[in-house]
C-alpha positions as CSV (number, residue, x, y, z in Angstrom):
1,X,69.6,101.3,102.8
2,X,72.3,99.6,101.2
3,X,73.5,96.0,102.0
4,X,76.0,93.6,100.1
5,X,76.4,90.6,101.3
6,X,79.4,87.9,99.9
7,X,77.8,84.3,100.2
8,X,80.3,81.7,101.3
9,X,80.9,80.0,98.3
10,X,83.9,78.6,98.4
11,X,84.8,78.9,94.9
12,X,83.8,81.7,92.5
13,X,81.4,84.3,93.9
14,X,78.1,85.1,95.1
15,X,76.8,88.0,96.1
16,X,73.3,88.7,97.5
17,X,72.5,93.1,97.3
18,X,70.0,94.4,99.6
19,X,69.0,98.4,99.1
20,X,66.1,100.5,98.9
21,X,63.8,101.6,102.0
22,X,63.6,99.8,105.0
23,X,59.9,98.9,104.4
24,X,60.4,97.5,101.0
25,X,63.7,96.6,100.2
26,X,65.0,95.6,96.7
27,X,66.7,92.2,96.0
28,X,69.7,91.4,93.2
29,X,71.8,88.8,93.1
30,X,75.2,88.1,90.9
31,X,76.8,85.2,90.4
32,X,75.8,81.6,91.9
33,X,79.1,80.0,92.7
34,X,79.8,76.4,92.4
35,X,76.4,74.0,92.5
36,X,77.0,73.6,96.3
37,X,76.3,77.3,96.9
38,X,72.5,76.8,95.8
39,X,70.8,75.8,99.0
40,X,72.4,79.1,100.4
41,X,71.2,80.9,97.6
42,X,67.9,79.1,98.3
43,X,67.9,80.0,101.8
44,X,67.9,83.4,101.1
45,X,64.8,83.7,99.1
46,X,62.9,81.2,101.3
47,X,63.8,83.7,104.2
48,X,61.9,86.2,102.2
49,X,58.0,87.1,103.0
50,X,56.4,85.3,100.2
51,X,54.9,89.2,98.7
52,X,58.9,90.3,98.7
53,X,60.4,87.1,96.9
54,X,61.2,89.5,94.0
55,X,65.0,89.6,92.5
56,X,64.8,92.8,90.5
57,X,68.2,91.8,88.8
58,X,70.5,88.7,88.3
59,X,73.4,88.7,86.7
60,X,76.4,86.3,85.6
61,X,78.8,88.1,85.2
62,X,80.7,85.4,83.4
63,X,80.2,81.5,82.5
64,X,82.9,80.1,84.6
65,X,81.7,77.1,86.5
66,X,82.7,78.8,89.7
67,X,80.2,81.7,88.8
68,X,77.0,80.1,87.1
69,X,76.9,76.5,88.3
70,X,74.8,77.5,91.8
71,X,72.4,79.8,89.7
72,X,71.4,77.2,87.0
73,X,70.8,74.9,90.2
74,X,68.5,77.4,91.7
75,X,66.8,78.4,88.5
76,X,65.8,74.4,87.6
77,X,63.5,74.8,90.2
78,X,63.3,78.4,92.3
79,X,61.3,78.4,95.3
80,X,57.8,79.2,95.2
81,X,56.2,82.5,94.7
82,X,60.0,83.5,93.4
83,X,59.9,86.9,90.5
84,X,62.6,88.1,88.3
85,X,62.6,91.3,87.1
């Protein structure tokens, strides 16, 4: 399974990958858009089971405003139970 999903973020990019088995899928995420694309980004973890809130990569691909500002939101205060890998 392979999924990529563009988050609406107005400005800049966000992108949300989904791969890996259907019974334990695999989670990245690059870039965070502007800070109003942070409860989107939010949304998506919280809609995770709490055991599969695991991003296995996050990257910034640059430090643009329109690329970092959402992810430095979410990271001051990620939802519980949220890994990095």
């Amino acid at each position: 399974m392979f999924k990529l999903t563009m988050i609406a973020a107005g400005e800049g990019d966000a992108i949300w990958i989904e791969y890996g088995s259907g019974d334990t899928p695999r989670y990245a995420l690059i870039d965070g858009g502007r800070s109003h694309t942070e409860p989107k980004l939010r949304a998506l973890l919280e809609g995770l089971p709490e055991q599969r809130r695991r991003l296995e990569l996050v990257v910034v691909t640059h430090v643009d405003r329109d690329h970092i500002e959402g992810m430095l939101k979410l990271f001051r205060n990620l939802p519980d139970g949220v890994e990095i890998g």
